[in-house]
C-alpha positions, 0 to 999 in steps of 0.5 A: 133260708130264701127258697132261691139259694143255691143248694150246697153239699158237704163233702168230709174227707176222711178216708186218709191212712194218717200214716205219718201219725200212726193211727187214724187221725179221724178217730182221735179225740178233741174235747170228748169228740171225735175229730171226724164227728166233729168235722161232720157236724160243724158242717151240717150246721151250714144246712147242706142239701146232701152231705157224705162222708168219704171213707178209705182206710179204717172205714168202718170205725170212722162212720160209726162215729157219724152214721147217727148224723145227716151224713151218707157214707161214700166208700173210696176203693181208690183214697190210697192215691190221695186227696183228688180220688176222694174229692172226686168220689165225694162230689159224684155221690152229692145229690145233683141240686148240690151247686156248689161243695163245700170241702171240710177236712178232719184234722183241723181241730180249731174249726168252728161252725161260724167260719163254715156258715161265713163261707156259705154266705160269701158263696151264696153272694156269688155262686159261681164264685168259690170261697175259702179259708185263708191261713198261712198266707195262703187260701185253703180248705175249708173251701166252699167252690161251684161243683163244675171246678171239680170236674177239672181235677185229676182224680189219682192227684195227691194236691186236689183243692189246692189245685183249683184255689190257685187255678181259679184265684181271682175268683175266690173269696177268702175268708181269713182263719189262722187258726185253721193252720194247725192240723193234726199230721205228726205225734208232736201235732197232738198238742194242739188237740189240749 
């Protein structure tokens, strides 16, 4: 890596209650690993300068999957208003050389290290351009995306990344992953993890 990239940090959200599913997604298995630790360490293979993970409900069981990997723990008092207070919890953590962050779920059991390494590579070409996933004819998380954009969030806002994939649309980069669009929410969505 040139010493001129621009630094990135990794933000795992992980903090989510899994309610709808019964029990913490992040602890549910996938080929032998946890959904967390596989989230987390298919982002470090992007070699982040920081990268946190963010923690709410069950938050002490879900970082002892990771505390052995390059990752701090952030812990969110506020990740019952949804994804915008985690979001905003996790880039304030990122240590300030981090230009741009890169939003990594762990409920997306099909995600590999490849897509994430391609969309730091279309980020670094443009910076101040964002990247992101494109699944279900729409843009979405994974997304690599200039640190500033996050301080337009509403921090107590359910959408987060949403948000500002649509406001800032034309100047994002996407990379198609229809893969991605199987998530982990209800007990039927179990499947997807054999």
């Amino acid at each position: 890596m040139p010493d001129h990239a621009p630094v990135h940090g990794v933000v795992v959200l992980a903090a989510g209650a899994s309610t709808r599913l019964g029990r913490p997604k992040q602890l549910m298995l996938h080929h032998g690993e946890t959904l967390v630790r596989r989230a987390a360490r298919m982002a470090l293979a992007t070699q982040p300068g920081d990268a946190v993970v963010v923690l709410g409900g069950e938050a002490g069981p879900v970082f002892a999957q990771v505390q052995d990997l390059r990752v701090r723990r952030v812990d969110c008092a506020d990740w019952r208003y949804g994804l915008g207070a985690s979001l905003h919890a996790g880039v304030a953590a990122l240590a300030a050389e981090c230009v741009g962050v890169l939003v990594v779920l762990c409920d997306q059991p099909t995600l590999d290290a490849a897509h994430l390494v391609a969309l730091r590579a279309a980020w670094r070409e443009a910076p101040e351009r964002g990247s992101a996933s494109f699944y279900a004819n729409k843009p979405g998380v994974p997304a690599l995306l200039p640190r500033a954009w996050f301080d337009e969030l509403c921090p107590t806002a359910d959408r987060g990344m949403r948000d500002l994939l649509v406001r800032h649309r034309d100047r994002v980069a996407v990379i198609a992953n229809e893969a991605l669009a199987a998530d982990i929410d209800l007990p039927a969505d179990l499947r997807h993890l054999s």
